[in-house]
LUMZA-61099 format. One record per atom (N, C-alpha, C): x, y, z. Coordinates in pm, whole numbers, padded with zeros to 5 digits, always signed. Layout:
<atoms>
XYZ ...
</atoms>
This chain:
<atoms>
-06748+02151+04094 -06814+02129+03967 -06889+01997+03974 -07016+02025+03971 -07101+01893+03916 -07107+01792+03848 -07139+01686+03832 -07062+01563+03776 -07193+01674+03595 -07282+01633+03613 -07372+01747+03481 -07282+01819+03416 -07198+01948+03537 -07171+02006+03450 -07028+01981+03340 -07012+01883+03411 -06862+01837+03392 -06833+01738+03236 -06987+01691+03207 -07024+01591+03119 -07050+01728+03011 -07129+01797+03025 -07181+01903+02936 -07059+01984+02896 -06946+02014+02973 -06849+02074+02920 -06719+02022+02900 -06686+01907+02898 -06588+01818+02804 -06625+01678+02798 -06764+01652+02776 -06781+01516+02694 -06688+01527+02576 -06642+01564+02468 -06598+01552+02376 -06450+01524+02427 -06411+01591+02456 -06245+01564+02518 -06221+01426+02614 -06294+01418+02658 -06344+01291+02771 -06344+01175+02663 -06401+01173+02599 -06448+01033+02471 -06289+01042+02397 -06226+01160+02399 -06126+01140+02311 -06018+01057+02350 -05991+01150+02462 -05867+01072+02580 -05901+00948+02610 -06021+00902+02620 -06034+00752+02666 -06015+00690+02581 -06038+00739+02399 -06043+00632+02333 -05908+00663+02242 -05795+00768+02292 -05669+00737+02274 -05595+00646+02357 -05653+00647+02527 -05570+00556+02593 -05598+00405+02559 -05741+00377+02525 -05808+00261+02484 -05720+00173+02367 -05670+00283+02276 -05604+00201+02166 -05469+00193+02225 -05423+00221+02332 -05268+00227+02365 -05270+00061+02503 -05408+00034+02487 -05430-00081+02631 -05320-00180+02569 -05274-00246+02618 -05174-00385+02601 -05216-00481+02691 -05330-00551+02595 -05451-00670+02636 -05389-00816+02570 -05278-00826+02559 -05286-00966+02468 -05329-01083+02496 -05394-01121+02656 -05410-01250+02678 -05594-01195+02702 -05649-01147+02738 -05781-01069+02757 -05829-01026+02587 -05766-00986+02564 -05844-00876+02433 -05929-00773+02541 -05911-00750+02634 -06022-00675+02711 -05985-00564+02742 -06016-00432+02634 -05910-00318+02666 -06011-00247+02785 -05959-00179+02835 -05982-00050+02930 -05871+00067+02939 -05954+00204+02943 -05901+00350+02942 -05942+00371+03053 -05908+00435+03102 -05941+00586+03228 -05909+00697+03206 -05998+00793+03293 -05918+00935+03262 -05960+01013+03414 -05848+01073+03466 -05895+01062+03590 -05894+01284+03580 -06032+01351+03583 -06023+01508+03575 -05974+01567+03729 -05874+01639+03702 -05838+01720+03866 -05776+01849+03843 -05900+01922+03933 -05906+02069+03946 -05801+02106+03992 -05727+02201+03915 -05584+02270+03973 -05620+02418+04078 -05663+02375+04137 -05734+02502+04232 -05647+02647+04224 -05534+02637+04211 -05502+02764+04218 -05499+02828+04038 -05448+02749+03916 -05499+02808+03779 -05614+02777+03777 -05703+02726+03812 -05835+02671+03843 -05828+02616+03654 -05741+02541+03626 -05737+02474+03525 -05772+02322+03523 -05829+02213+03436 -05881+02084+03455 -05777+02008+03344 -05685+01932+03441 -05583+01827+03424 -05658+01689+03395 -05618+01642+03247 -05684+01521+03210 -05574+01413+03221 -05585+01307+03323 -05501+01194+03363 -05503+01070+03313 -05427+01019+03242 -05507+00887+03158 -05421+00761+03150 -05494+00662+03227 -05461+00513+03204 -05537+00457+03137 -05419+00291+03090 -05477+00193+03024 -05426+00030+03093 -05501-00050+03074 -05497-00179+03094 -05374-00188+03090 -05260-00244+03129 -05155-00338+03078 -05189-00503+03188 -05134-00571+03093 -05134-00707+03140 -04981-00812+03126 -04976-00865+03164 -04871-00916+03171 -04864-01074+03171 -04763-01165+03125 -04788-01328+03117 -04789-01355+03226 -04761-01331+03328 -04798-01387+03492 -04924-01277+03520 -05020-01331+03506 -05150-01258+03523 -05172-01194+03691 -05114-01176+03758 -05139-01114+03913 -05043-01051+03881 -04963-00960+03758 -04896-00873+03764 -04956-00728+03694 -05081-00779+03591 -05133-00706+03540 -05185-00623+03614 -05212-00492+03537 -05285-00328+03664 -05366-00290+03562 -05465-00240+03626 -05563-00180+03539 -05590-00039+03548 -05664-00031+03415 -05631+00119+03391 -05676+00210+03498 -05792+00188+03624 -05825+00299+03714 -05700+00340+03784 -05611+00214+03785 -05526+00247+03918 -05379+00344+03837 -05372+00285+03687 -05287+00340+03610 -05274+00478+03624 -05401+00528+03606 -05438+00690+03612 -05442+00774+03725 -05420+00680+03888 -05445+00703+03988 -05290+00760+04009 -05222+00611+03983 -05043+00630+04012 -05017+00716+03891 -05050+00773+03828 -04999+00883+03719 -05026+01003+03768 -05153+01051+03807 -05177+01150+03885 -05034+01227+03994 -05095+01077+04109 -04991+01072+04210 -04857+01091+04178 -04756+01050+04067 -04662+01037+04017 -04637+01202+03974 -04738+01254+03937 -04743+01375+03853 -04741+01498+04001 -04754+01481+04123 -04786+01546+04256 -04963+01594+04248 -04993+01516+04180 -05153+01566+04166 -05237+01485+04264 -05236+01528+04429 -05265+01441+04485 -05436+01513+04521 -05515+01460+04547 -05672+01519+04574 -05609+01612+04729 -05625+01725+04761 -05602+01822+04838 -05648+01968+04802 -05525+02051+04891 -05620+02179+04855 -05584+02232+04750 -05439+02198+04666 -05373+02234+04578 -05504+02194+04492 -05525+02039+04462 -05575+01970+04347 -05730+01910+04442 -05814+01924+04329 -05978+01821+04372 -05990+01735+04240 -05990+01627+04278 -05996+01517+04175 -06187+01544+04172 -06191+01569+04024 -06348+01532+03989 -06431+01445+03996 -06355+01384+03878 -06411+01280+03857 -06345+01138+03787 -06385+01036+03809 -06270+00919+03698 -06344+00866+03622 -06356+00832+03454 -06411+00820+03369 -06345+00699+03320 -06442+00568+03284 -06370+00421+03185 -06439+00439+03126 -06405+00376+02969 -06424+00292+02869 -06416+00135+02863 -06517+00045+02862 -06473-00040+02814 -06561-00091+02657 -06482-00139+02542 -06591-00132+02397 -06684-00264+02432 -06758-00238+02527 -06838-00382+02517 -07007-00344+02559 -07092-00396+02532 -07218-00364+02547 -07240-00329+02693 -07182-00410+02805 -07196-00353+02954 -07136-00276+03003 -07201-00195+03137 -07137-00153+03166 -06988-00174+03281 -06927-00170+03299 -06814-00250+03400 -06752-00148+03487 -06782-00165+03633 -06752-00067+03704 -06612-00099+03728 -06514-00018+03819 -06437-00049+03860 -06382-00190+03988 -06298-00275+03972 -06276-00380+04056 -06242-00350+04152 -06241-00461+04264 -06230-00426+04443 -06092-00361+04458 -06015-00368+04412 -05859-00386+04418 -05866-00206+04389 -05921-00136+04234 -05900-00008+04241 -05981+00025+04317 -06115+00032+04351 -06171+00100+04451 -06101+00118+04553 -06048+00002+04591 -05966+00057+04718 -05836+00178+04710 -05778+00141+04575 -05654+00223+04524 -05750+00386+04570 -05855+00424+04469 -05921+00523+04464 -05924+00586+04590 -05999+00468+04652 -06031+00528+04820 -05896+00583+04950 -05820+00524+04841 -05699+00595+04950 -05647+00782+04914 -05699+00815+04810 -05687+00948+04799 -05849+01031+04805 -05955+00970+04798 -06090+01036+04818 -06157+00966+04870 -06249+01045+04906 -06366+00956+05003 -06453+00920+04892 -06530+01021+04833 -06621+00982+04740 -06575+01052+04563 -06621+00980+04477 -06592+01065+04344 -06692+01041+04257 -06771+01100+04185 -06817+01018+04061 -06748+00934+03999 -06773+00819+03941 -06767+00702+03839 -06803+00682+03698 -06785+00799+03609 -06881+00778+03512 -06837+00663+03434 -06880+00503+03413 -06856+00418+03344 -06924+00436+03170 -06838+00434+03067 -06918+00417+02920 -06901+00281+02840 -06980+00212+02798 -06971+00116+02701 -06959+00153+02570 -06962+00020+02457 -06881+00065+02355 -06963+00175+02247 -07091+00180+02271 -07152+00341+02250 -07153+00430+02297 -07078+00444+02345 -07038+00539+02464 -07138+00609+02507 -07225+00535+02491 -07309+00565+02641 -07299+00547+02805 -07382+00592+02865 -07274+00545+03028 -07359+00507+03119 -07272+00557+03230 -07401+00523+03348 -07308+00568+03496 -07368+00621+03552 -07271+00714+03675 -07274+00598+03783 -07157+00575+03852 -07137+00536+04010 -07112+00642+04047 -07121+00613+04222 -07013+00705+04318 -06979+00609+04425 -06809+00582+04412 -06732+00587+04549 -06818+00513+04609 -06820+00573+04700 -06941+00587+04768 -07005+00505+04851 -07090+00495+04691 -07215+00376+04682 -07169+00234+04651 -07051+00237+04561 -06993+00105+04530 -06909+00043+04618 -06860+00119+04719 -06742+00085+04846 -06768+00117+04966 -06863+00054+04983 -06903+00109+05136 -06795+00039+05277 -06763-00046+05251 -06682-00093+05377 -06538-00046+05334 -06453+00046+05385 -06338+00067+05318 -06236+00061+05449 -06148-00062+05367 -06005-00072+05467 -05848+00058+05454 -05916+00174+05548 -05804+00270+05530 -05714+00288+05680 -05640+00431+05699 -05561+00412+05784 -05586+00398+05918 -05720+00411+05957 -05759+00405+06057 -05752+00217+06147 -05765+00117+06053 -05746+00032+06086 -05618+00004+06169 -05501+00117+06097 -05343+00041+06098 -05320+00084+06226 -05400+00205+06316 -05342+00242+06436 -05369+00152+06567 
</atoms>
């Protein structure tokens, strides 16, 4: 499924889930909420599983996780790993602020350890958006090939 067609047939559900996980972020030293929602094709009900993180932060600030990776380890947690069972679509943020804010080095890498490439659709606080891919935003990627 096309990142098009994917926007055309649950934008509405997409805006919802993000902006239920959005009010669930626990930002107290930031105010800087972020949602995710990570879509993955159940290939065999050929049904679309909506995955959803949020910001948490914490008073020792290098403990805080953000919501891409939230939704990543929820997935994972859930056995929803990108394979033949499951194809992760796509991963969708919110953040309510006029820019757009892609994902940080830290999840890209999280991301990149279960897909090579994915759409990115990032939305600001009009939820308007603007597409990455993978991809294009992570081109040098430290995976297992290094460790051998």
């Amino acid at each position: 499924m096309k990142i098009d067609e994917i926007l055309e047939k649950y934008i509405e559900k997409i805006k919802q889930e993000l902006s239920f996980y959005n009010n669930n972020s626990y930002s107290p030293y930031s105010k800087f909420k972020v949602s995710s929602v990570l879509l993955i094709l159940d290939n065999k009900s050929n049904l679309v599983n909506f995955i959803g993180g949020t910001n948490i932060e914490n008073s020792s600030y290098g403990l805080t996780i953000c919501a891409e990776r939230v939704a990543v380890f929820n997935a994972v947690s859930k056995g929803l790993i990108n394979n033949y069972n499951n194809k992760w679509l796509s991963l969708f943020l919110y953040v309510p602020v006029k820019e757009f804010v892609p994902p940080c080095g830290a999840c890209r890498q999280v991301i990149s350890e279960f897909v090579k490439d994915i759409p990115i659709v990032v939305f600001n606080k009009e939820f308007e958006f603007k597409i990455y891919y993978l991809s294009e935003i992570f081109k040098e990627v430290f995976g297992p090939s290094f460790l051998k």
